[in-house]
CHARMM-style PDB file with segment names, atoms N, HN, CA, C and O in Angstrom:
ATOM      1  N   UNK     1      10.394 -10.461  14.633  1.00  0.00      PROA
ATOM      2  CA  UNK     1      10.982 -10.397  13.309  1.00  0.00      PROA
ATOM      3  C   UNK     1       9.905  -9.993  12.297  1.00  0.00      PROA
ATOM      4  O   UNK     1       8.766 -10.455  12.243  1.00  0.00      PROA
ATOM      5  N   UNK     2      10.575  -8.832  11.312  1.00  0.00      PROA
ATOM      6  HN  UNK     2      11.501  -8.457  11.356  1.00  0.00      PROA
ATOM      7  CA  UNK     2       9.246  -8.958  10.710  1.00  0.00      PROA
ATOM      8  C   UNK     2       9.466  -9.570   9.216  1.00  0.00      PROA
ATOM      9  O   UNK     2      10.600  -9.552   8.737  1.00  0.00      PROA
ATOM     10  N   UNK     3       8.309 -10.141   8.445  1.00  0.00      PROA
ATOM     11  HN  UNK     3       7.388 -10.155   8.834  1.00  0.00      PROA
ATOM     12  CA  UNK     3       8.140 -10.847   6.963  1.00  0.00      PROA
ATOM     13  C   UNK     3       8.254  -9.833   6.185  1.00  0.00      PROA
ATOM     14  O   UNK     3       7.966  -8.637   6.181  1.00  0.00      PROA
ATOM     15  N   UNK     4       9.028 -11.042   5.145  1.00  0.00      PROA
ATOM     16  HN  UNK     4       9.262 -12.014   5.148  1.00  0.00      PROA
ATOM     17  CA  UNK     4       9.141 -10.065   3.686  1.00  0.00      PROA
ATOM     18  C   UNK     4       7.966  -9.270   3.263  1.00  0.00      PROA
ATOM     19  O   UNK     4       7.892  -8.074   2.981  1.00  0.00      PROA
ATOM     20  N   UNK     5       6.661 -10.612   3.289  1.00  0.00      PROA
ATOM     21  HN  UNK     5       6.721 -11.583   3.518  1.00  0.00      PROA
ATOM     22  CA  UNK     5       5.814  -9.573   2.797  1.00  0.00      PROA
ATOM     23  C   UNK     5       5.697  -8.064   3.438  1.00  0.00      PROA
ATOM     24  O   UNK     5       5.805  -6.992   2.842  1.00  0.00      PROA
ATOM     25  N   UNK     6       5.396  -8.346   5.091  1.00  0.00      PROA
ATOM     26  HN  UNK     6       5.309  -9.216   5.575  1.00  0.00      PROA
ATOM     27  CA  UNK     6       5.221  -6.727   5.538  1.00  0.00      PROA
ATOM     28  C   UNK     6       6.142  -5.846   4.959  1.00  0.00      PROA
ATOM     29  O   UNK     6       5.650  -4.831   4.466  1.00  0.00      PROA
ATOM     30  N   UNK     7       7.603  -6.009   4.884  1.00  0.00      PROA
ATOM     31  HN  UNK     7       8.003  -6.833   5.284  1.00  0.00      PROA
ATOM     32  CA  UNK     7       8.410  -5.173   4.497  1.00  0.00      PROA
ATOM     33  C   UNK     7       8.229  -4.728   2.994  1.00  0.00      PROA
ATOM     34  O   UNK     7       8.741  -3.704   2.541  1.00  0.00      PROA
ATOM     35  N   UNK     8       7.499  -5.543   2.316  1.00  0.00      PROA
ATOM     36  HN  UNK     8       7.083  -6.375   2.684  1.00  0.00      PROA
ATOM     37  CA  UNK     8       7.348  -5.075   0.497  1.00  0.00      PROA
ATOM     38  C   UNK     8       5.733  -4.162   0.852  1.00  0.00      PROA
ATOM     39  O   UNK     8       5.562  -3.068   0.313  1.00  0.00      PROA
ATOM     40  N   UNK     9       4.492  -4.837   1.918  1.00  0.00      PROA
ATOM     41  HN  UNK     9       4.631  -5.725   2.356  1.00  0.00      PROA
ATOM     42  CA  UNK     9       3.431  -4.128   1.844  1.00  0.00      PROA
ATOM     43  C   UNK     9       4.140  -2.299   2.453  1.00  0.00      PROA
ATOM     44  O   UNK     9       3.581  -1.265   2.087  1.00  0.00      PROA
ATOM     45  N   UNK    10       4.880  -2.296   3.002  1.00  0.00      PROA
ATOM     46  HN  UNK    10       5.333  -3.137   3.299  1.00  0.00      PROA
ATOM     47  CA  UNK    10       5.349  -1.056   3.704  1.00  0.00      PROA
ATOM     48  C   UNK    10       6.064  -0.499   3.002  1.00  0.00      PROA
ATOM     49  O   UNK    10       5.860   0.712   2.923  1.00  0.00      PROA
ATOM     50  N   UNK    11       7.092  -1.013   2.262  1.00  0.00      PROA
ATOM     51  HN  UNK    11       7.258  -1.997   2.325  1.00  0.00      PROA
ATOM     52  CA  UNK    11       7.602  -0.664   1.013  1.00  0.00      PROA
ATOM     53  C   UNK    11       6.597   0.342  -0.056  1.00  0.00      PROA
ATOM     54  O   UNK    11       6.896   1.507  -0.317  1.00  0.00      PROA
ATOM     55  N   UNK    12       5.637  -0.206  -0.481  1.00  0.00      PROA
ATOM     56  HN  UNK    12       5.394  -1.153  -0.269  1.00  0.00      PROA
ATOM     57  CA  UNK    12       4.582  -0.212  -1.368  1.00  0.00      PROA
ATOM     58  C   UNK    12       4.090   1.150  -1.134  1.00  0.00      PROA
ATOM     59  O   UNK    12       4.147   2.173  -1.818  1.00  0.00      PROA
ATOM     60  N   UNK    13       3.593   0.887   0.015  1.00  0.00      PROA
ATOM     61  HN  UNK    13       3.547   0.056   0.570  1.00  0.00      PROA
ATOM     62  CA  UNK    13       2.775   2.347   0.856  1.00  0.00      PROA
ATOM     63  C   UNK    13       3.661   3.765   0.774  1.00  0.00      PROA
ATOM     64  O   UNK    13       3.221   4.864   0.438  1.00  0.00      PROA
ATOM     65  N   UNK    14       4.904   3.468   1.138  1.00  0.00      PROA
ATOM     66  HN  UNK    14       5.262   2.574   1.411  1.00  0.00      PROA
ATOM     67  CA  UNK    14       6.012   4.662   1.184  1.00  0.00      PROA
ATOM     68  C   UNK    14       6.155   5.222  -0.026  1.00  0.00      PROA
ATOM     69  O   UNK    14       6.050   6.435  -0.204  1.00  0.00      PROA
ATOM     70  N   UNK    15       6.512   4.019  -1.335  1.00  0.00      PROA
ATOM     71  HN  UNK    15       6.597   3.033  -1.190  1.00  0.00      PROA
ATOM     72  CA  UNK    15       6.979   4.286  -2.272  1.00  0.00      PROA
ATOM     73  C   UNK    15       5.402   5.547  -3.002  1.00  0.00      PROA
ATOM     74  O   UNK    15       5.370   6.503  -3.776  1.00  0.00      PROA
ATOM     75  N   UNK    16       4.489   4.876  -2.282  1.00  0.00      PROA
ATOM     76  HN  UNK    16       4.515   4.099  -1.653  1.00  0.00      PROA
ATOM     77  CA  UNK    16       3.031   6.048  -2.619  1.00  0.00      PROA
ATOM     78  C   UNK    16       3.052   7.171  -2.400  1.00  0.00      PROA
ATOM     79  O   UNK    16       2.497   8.007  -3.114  1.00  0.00      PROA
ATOM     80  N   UNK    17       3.780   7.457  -1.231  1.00  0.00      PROA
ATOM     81  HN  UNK    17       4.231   6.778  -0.651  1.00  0.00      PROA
ATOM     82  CA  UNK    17       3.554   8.365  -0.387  1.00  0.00      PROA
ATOM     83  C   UNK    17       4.497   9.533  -1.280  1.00  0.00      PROA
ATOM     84  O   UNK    17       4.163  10.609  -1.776  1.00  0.00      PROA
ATOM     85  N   UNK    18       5.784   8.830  -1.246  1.00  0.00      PROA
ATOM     86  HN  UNK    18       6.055   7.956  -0.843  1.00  0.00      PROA
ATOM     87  CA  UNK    18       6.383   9.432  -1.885  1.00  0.00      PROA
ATOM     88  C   UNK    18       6.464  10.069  -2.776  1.00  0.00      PROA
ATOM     89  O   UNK    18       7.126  11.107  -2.771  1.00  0.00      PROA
ATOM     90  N   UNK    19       5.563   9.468  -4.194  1.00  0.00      PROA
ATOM     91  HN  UNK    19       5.025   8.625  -4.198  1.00  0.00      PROA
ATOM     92  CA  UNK    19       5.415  10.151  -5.265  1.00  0.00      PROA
ATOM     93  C   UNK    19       4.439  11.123  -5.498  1.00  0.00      PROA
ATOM     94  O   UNK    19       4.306  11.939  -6.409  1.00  0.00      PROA
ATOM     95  N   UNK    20       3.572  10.798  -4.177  1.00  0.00      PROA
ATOM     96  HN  UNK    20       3.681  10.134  -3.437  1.00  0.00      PROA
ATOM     97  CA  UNK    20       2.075  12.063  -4.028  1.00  0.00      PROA
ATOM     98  C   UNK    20       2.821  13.188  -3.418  1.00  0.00      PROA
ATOM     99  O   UNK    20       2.403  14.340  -3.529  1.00  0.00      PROA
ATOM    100  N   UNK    21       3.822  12.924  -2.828  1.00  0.00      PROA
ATOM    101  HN  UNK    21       4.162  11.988  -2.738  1.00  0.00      PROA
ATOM    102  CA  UNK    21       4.166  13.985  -1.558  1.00  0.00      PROA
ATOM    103  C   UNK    21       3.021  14.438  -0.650  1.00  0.00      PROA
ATOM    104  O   UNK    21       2.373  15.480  -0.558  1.00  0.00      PROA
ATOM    105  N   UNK    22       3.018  13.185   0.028  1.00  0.00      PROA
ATOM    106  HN  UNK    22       3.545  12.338  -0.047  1.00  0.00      PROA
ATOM    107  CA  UNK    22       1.771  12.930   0.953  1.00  0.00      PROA
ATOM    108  C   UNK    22       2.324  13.231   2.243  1.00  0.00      PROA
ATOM    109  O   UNK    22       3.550  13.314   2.316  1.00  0.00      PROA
ATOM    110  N   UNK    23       1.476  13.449   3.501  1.00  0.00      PROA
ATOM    111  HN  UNK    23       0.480  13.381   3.442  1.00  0.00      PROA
ATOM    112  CA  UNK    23       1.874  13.075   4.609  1.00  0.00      PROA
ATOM    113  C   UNK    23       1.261  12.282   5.183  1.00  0.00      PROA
ATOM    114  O   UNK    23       0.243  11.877   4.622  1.00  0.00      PROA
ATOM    115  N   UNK    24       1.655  11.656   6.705  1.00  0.00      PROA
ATOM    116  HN  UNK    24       2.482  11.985   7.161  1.00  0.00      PROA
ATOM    117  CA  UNK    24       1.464   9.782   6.976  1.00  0.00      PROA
ATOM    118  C   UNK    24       0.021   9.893   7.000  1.00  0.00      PROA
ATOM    119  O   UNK    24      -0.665   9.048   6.426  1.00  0.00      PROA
ATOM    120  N   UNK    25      -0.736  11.328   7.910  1.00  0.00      PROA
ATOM    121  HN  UNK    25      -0.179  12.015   8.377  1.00  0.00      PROA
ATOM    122  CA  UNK    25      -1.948  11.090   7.800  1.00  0.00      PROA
ATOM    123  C   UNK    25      -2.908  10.907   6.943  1.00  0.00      PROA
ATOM    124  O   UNK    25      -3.984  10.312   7.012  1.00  0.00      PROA
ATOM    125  N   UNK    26      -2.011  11.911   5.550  1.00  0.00      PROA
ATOM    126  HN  UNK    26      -1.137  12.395   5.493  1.00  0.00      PROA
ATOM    127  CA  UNK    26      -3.081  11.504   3.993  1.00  0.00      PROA
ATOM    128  C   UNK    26      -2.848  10.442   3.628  1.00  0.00      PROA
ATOM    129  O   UNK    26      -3.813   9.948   3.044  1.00  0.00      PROA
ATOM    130  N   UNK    27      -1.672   9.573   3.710  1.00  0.00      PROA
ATOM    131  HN  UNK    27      -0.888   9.975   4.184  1.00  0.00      PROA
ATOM    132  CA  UNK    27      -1.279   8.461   2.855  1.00  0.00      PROA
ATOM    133  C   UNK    27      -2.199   7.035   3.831  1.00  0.00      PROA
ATOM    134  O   UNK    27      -2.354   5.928   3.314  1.00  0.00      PROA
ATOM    135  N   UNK    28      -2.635   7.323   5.049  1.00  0.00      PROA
ATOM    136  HN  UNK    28      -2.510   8.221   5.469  1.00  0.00      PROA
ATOM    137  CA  UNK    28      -3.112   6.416   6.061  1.00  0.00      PROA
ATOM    138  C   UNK    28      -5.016   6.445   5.430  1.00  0.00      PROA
ATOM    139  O   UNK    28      -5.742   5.531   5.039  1.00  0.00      PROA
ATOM    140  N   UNK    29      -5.145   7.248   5.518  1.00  0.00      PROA
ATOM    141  HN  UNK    29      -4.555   7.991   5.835  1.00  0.00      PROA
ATOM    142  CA  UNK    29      -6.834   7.695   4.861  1.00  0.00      PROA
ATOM    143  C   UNK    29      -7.098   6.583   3.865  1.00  0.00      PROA
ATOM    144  O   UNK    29      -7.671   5.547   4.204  1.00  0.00      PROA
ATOM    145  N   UNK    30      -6.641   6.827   2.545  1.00  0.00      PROA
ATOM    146  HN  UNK    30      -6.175   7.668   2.269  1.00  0.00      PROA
ATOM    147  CA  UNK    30      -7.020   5.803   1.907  1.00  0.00      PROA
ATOM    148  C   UNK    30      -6.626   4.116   2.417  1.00  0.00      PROA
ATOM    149  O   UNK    30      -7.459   3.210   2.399  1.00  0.00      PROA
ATOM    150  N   UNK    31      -5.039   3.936   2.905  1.00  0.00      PROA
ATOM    151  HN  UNK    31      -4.362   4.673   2.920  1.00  0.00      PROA
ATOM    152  CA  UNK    31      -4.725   2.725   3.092  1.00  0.00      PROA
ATOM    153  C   UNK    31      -5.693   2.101   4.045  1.00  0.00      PROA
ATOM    154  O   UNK    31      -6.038   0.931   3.879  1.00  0.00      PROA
ATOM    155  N   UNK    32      -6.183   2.877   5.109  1.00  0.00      PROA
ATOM    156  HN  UNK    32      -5.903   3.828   5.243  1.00  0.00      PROA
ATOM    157  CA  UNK    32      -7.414   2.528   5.520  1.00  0.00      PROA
ATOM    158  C   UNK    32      -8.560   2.211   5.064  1.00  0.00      PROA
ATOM    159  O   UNK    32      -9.056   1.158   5.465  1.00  0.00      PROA
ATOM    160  N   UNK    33      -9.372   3.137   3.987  1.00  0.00      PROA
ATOM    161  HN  UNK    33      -8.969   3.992   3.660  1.00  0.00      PROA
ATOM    162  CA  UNK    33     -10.840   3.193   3.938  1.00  0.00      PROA
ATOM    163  C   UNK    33     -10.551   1.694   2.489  1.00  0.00      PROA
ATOM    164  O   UNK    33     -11.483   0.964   2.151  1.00  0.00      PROA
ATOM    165  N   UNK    34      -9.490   1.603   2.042  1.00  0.00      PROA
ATOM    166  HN  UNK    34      -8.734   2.196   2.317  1.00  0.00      PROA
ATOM    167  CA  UNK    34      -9.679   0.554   1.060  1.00  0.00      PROA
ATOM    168  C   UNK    34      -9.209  -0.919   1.368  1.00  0.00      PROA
ATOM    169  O   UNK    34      -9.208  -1.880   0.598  1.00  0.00      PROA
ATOM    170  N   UNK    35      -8.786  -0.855   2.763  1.00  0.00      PROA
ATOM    171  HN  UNK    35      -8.786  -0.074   3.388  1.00  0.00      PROA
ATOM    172  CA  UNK    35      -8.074  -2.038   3.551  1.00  0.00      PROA
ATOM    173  C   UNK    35      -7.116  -2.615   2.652  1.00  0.00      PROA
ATOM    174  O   UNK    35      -7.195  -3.795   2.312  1.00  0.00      PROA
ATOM    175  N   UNK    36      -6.006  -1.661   2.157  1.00  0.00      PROA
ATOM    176  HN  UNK    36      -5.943  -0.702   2.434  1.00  0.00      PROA
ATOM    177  CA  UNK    36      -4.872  -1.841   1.716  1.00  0.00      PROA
ATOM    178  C   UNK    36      -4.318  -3.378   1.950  1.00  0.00      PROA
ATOM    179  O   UNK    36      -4.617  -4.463   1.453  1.00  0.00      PROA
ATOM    180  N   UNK    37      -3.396  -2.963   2.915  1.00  0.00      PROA
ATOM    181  HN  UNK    37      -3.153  -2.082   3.319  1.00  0.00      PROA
ATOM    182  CA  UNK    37      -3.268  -4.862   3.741  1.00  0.00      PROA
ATOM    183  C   UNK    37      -3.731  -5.686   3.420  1.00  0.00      PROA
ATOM    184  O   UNK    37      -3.095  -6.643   2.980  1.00  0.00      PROA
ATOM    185  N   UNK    38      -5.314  -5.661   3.519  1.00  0.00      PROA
ATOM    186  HN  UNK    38      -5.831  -4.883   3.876  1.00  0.00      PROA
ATOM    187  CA  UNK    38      -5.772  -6.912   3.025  1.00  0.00      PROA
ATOM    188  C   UNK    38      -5.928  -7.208   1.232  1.00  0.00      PROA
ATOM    189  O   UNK    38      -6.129  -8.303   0.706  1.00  0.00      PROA
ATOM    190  N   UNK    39      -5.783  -6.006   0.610  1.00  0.00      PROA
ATOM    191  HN  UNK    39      -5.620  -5.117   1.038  1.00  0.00      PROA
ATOM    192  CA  UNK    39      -5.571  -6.129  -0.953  1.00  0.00      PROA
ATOM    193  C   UNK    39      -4.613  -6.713  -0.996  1.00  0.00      PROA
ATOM    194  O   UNK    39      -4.898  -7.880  -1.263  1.00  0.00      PROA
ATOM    195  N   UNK    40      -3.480  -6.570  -0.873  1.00  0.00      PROA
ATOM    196  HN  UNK    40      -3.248  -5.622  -0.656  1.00  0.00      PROA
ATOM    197  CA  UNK    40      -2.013  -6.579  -0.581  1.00  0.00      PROA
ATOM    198  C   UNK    40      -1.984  -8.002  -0.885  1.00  0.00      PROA
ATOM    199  O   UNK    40      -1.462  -8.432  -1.914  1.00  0.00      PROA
ATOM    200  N   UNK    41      -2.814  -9.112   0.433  1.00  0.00      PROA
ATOM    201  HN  UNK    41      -3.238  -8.763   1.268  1.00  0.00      PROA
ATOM    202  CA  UNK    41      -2.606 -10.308   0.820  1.00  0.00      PROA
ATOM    203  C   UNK    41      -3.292 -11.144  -0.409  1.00  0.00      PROA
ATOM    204  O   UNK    41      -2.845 -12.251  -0.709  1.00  0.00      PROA
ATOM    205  N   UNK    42      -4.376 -10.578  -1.090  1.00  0.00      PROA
ATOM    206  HN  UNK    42      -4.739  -9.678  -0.846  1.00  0.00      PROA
ATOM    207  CA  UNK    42      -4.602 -11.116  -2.845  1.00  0.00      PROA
ATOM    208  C   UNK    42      -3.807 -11.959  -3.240  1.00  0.00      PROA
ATOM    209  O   UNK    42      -2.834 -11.819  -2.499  1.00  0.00      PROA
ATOM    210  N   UNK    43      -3.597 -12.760  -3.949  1.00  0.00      PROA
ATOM    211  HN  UNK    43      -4.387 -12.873  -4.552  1.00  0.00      PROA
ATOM    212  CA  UNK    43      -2.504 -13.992  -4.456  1.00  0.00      PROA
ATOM    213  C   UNK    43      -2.721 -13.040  -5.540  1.00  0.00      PROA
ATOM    214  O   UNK    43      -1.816 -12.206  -5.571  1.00  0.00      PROA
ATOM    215  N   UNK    44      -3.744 -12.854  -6.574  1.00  0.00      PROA
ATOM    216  HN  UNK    44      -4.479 -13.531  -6.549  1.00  0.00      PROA
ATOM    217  CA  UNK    44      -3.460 -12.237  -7.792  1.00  0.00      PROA
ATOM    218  C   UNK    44      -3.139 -10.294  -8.179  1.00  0.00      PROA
ATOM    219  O   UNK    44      -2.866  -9.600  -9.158  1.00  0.00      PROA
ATOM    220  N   UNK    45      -3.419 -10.100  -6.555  1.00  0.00      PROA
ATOM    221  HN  UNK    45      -3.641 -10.664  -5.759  1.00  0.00      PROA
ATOM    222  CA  UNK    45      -3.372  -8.480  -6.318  1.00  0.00      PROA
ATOM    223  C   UNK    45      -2.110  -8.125  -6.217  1.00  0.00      PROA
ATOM    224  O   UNK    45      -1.584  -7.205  -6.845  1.00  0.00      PROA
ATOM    225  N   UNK    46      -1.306  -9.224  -5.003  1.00  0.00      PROA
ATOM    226  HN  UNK    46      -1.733  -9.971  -4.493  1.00  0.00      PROA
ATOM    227  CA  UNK    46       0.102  -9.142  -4.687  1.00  0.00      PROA
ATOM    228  C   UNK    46       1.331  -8.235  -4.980  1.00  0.00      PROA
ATOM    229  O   UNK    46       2.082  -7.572  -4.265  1.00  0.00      PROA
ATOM    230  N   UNK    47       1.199  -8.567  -6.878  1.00  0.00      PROA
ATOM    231  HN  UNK    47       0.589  -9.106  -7.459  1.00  0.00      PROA
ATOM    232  CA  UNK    47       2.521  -7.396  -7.230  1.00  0.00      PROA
ATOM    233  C   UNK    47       2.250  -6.289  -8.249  1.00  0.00      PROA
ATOM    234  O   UNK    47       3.056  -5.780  -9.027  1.00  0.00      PROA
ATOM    235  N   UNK    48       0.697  -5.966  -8.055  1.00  0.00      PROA
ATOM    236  HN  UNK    48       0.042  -6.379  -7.423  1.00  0.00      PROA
ATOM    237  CA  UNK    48       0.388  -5.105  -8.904  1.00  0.00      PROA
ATOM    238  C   UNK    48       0.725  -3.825  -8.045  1.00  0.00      PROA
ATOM    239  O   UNK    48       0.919  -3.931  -6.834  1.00  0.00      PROA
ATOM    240  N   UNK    49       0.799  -2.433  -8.795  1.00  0.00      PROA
ATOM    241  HN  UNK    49       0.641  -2.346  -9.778  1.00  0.00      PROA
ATOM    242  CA  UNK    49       1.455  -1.278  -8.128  1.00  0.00      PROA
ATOM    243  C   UNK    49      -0.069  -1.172  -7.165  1.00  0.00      PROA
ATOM    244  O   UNK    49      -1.200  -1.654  -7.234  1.00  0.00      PROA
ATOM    245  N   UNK    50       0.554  -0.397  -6.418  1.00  0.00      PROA
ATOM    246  HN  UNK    50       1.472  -0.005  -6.362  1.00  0.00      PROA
ATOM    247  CA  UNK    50      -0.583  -0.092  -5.067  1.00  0.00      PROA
ATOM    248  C   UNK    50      -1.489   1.285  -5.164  1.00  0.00      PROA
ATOM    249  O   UNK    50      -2.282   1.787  -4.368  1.00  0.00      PROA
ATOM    250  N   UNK    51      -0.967   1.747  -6.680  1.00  0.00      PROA
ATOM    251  HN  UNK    51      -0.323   1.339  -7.327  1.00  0.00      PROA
ATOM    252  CA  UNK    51      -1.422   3.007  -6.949  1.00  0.00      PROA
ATOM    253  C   UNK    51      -2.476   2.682  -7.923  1.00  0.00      PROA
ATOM    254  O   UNK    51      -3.420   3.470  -7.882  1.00  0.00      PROA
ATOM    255  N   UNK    52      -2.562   1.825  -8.707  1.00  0.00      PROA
ATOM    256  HN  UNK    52      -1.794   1.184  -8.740  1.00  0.00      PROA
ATOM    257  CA  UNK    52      -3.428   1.191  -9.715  1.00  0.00      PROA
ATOM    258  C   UNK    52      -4.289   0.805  -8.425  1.00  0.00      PROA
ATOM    259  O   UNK    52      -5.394   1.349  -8.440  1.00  0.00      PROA
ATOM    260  N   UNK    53      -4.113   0.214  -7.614  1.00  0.00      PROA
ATOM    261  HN  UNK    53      -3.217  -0.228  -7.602  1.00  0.00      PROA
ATOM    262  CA  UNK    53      -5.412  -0.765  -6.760  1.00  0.00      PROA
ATOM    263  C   UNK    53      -6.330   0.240  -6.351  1.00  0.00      PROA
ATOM    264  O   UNK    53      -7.544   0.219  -6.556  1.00  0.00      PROA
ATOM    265  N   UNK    54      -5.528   1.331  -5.617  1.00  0.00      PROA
ATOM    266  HN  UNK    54      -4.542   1.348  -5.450  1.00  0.00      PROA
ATOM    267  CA  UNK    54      -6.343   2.545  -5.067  1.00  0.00      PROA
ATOM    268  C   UNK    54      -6.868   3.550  -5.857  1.00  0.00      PROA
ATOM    269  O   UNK    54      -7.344   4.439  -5.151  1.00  0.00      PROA
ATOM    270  N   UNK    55      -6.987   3.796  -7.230  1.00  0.00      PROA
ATOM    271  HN  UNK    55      -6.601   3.073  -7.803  1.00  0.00      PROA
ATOM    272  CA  UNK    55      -7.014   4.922  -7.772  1.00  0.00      PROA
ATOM    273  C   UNK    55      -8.055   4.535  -9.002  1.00  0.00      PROA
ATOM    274  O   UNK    55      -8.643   5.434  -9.604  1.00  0.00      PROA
ATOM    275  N   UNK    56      -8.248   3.115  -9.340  1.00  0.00      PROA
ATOM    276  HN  UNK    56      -7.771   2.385  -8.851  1.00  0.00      PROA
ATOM    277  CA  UNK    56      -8.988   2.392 -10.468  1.00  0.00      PROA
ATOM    278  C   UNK    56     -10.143   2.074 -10.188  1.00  0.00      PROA
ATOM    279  OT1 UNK    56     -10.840   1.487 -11.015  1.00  0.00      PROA
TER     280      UNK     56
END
């Protein structure tokens, strides 16, 4: 089964992808080199946009 959170961190990522008009391998590059996921899991990072975390 999978958790809400994964489904909002995956959410998050897509909704990125989407607005760059990225593909999985560009949109994977950064979610990697900035360990997305683990930003994600932040108590105070949590519901900030995922485009502010990576880009600031």
């Amino acid at each position: 089964m999978v958790s809400e959170t994964m489904n909002f961190k995956v959410h998050r990522i897509e909704e990125y992808r989407l607005k760059h008009n990225l593909t999985a391998p560009e949109t994977l590059e950064p979610v990697e080199r900035y360990d997305v996921f683990g930003l994600l899991d932040e108590p105070a990072l949590r519901w900030q946009s995922l485009e502010i975390r990576l880009w600031t």
